[in-house]
C-alpha positions as CSV (number, residue, x, y, z in Angstrom):
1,X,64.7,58.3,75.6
2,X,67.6,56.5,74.4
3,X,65.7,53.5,73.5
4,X,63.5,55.5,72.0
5,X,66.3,57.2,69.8
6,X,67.4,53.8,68.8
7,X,64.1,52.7,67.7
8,X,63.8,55.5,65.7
9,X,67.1,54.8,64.0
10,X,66.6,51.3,63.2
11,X,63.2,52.6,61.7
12,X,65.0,55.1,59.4
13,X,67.3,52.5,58.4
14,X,64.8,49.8,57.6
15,X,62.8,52.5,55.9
16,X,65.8,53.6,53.6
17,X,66.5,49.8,52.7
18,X,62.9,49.4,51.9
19,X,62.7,52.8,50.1
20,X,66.3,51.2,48.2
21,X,64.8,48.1,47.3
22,X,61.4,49.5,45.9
23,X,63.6,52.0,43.6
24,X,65.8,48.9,42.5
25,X,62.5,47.5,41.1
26,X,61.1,49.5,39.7
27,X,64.0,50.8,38.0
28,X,63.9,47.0,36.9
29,X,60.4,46.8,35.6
30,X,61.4,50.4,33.5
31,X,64.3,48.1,32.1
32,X,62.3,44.8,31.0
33,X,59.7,47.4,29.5
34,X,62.1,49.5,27.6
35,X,63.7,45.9,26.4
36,X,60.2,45.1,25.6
37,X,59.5,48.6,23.6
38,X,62.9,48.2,21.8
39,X,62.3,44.3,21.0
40,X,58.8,45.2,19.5
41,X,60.4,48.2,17.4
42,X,63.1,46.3,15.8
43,X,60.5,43.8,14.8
44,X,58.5,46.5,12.8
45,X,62.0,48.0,11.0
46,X,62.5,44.3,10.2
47,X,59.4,43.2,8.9
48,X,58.9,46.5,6.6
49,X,62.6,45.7,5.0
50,X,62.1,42.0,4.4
51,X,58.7,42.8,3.1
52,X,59.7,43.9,-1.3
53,X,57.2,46.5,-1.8
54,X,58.0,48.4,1.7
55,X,61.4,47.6,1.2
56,X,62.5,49.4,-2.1
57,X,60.1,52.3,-1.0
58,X,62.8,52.5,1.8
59,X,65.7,52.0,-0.5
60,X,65.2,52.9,-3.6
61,X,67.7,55.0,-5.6
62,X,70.4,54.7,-2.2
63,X,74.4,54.3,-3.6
64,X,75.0,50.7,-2.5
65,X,77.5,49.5,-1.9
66,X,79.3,52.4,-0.2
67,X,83.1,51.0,0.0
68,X,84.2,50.9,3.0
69,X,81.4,52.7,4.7
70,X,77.7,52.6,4.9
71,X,74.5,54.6,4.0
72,X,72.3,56.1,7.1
73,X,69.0,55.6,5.5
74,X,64.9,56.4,6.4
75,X,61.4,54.6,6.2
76,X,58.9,56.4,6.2
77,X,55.3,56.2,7.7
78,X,56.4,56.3,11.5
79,X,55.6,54.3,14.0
80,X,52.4,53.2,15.9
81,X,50.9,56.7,16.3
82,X,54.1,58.4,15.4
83,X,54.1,59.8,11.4
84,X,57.6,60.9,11.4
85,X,59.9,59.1,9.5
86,X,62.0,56.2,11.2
87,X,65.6,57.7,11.2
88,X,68.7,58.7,13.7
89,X,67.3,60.7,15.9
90,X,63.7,59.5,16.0
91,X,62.0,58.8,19.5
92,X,59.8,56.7,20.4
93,X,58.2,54.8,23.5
94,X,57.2,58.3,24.8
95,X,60.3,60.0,23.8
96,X,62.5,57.5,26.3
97,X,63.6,55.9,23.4
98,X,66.4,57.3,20.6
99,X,67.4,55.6,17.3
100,X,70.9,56.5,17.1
101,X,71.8,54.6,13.5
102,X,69.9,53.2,11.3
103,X,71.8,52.4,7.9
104,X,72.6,49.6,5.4
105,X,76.5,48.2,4.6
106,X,77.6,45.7,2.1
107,X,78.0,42.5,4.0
108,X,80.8,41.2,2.0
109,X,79.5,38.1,0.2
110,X,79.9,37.6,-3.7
111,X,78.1,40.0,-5.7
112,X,75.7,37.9,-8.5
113,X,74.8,39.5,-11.7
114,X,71.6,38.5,-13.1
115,X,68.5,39.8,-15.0
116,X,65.3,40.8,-12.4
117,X,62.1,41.9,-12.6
118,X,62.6,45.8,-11.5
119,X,59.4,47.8,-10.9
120,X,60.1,51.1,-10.8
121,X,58.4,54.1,-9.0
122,X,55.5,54.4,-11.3
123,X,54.7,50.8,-10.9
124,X,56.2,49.8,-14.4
125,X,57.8,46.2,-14.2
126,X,60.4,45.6,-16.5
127,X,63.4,43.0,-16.5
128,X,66.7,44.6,-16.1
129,X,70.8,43.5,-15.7
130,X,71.2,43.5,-12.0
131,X,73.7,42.9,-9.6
132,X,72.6,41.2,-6.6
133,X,74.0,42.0,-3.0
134,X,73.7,40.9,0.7
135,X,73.1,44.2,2.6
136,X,73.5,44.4,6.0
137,X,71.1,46.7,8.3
138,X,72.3,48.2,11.6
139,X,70.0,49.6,14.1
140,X,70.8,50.8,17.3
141,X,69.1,52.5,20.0
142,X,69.8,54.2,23.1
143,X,67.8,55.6,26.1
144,X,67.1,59.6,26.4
145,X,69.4,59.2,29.8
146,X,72.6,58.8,27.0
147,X,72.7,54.8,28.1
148,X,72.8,52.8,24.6
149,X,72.2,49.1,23.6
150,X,73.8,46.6,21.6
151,X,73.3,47.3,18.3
152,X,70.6,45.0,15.9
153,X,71.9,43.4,12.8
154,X,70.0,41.6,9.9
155,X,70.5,41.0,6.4
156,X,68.6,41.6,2.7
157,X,69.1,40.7,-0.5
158,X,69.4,43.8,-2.9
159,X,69.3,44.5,-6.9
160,X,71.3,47.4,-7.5
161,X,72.1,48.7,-11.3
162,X,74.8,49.6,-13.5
163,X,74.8,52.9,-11.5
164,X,75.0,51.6,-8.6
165,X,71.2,52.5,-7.2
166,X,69.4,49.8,-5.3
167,X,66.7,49.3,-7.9
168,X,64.7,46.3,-6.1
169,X,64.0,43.8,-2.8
170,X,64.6,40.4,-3.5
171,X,63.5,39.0,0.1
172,X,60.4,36.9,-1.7
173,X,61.0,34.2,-4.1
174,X,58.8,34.8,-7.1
175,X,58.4,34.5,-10.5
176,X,61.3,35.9,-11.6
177,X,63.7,34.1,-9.6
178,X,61.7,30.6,-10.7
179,X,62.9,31.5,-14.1
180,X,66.1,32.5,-13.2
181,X,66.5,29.3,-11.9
182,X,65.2,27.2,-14.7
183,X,67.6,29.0,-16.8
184,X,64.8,31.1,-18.2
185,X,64.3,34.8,-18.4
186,X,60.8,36.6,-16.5
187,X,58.9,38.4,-19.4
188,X,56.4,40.7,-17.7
189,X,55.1,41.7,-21.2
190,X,54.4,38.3,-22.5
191,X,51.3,38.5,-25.1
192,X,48.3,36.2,-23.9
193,X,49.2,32.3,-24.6
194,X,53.4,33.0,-24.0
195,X,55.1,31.8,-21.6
196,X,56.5,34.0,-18.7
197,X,59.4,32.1,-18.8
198,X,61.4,32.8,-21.8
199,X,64.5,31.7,-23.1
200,X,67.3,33.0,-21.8
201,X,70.7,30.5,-21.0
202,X,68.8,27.5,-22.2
203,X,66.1,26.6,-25.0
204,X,62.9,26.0,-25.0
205,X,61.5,22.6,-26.7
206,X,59.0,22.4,-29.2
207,X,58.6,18.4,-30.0
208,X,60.0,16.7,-32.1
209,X,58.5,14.3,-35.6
210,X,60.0,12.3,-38.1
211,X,60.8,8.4,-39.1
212,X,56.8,8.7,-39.3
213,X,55.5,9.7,-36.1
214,X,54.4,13.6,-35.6
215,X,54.9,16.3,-33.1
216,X,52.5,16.2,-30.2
217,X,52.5,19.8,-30.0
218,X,51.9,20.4,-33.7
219,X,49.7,17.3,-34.4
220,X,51.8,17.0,-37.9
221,X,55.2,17.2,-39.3
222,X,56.1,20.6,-38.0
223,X,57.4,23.1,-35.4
224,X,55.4,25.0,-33.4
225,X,55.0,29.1,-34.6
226,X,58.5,30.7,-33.8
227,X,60.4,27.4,-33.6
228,X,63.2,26.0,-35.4
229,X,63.6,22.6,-36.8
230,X,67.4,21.0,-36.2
231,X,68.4,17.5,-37.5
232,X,68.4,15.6,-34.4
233,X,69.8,12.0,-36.8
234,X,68.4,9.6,-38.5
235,X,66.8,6.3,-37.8
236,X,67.7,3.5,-39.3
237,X,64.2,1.8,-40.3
238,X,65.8,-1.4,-42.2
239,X,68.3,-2.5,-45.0
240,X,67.3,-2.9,-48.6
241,X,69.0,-5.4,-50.7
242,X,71.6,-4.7,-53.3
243,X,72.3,-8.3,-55.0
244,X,73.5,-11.5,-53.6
245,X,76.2,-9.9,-51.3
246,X,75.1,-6.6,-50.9
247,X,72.2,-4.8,-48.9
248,X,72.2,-0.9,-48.0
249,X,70.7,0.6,-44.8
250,X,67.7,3.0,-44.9
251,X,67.7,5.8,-42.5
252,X,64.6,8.2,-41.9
253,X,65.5,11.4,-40.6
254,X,64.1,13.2,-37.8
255,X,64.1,16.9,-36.4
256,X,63.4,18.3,-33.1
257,X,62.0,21.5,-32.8
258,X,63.8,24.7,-30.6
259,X,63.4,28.1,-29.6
260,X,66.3,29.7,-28.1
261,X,67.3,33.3,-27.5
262,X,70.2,34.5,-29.2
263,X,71.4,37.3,-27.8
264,X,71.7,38.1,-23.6
């Protein structure tokens, strides 16, 4: 009987152990999935704010930047099979999953004012003064059981106006920020033959002719329509005697041709 009794309490024993160590992992594997689930879903919030369409549908018309503070945000379209909007308070992963902030800070650099290419809610592009901003994004989640998670940072480039409304994305280099950077300014409304580029903090050059050679770009002695000719010098093409001591120079004078904008 009593080794009987001991038997059976070893068993018990070994059986709790086993029972421990079988909760343990699982409770593990629920861990690396939830990581899993939470990794996937800041990957989606991420690529629909560093994506400029999706991002200013997001942002659009948000105060920015909030000082000190930030601004709890939405995106809507859900996620996966879920249509409600991405928020605090949204679940996901079968409801195991909370977001408990999701909201957008100044991150502190050097604002930049500049002129963008702004489309606005009906699709019209026009070029506006801007002041660009690094925003920060904070997301953090928690698990329905009240235990959170660090919290997940990234950062986007925002246009925000003289009222101080996020206006536009600038996550994507495009054509606007190519003329930026040439010095130009984007004209969305350029008539067929202009430039997109126009001028802006530098000129634009139309040839130049003179001291008898013409403008490539005119084929003659001329500007180009909507250029201006400026005396660029004169060449001197030879000396012509005045008597036995004496002999002038002869200069031929040449032009170049500019278009610049004269007003911001």
């Amino acid at each position: 009987m009593v080794s009987t009794l001991i038997a059976v309490a070893i068993g018990a024993i070994v059986a709790a152990l086993v029972a421990q160590v079988i909760t343990e992992a699982v409770g593990g594997q629920r861990a690396i999935i939830d990581r899993d689930e939470m990794s996937e879903f800041t990957l989606y919030v991420k690529s629909v704010l560093t994506n400029d369409p999706s991002c200013i549908r997001s942002l659009r018309g948000l105060t920015f930047p909030v000082t000190p503070g930030e601004t709890e945000f939405e995106i809507g379209g859900g996620y996966q099979d879920l249509v409600a909007p991405i928020k605090k308070d949204f679940e996901f992963a079968a409801k195991k999953l909370i977001v408990s902030k999701l909201a957008i800070s100044n991150k502190g650099l050097d604002p930049v004012a500049m002129n963008a290419s702004v489309t606005d809610a009906a699709g019209t592009v026009t070029v506006q003064p801007v002041t660009r901003y690094m925003a920060r994004i904070q997301l953090d989640l928690k698990h329905i059981n009240g235990s959170g998670y660090r919290p997940r940072y990234f950062e986007i480039p925002v246009h925000v106006d003289a009222a101080n409304r996020i206006v536009s994305c600038n996550n994507e280099f495009n054509i606007s920020d190519a003329c930026d950077a040439l010095g130009f300014e984007y004209n969305p409304a350029a008539a067929p033959g202009e430039p997109l580029c126009q001028p802006s903090k530098a000129c634009m050059s139309g040839g130049s002719y003179g001291c008898g050679y013409t403008n490539p770009a005119t084929g003659g002695f001329s500007c180009p329509a909507g250029f201006t000719e400026y005396a660029a010098g004169a060449h001197n093409i030879g000396a012509v005697s005045c008597g036995k001591w004496c002999c002038r120079p002869t200069h031929c004078p040449t032009f170049h041709c500019l278009k610049c904008k004269t007003s911001p």
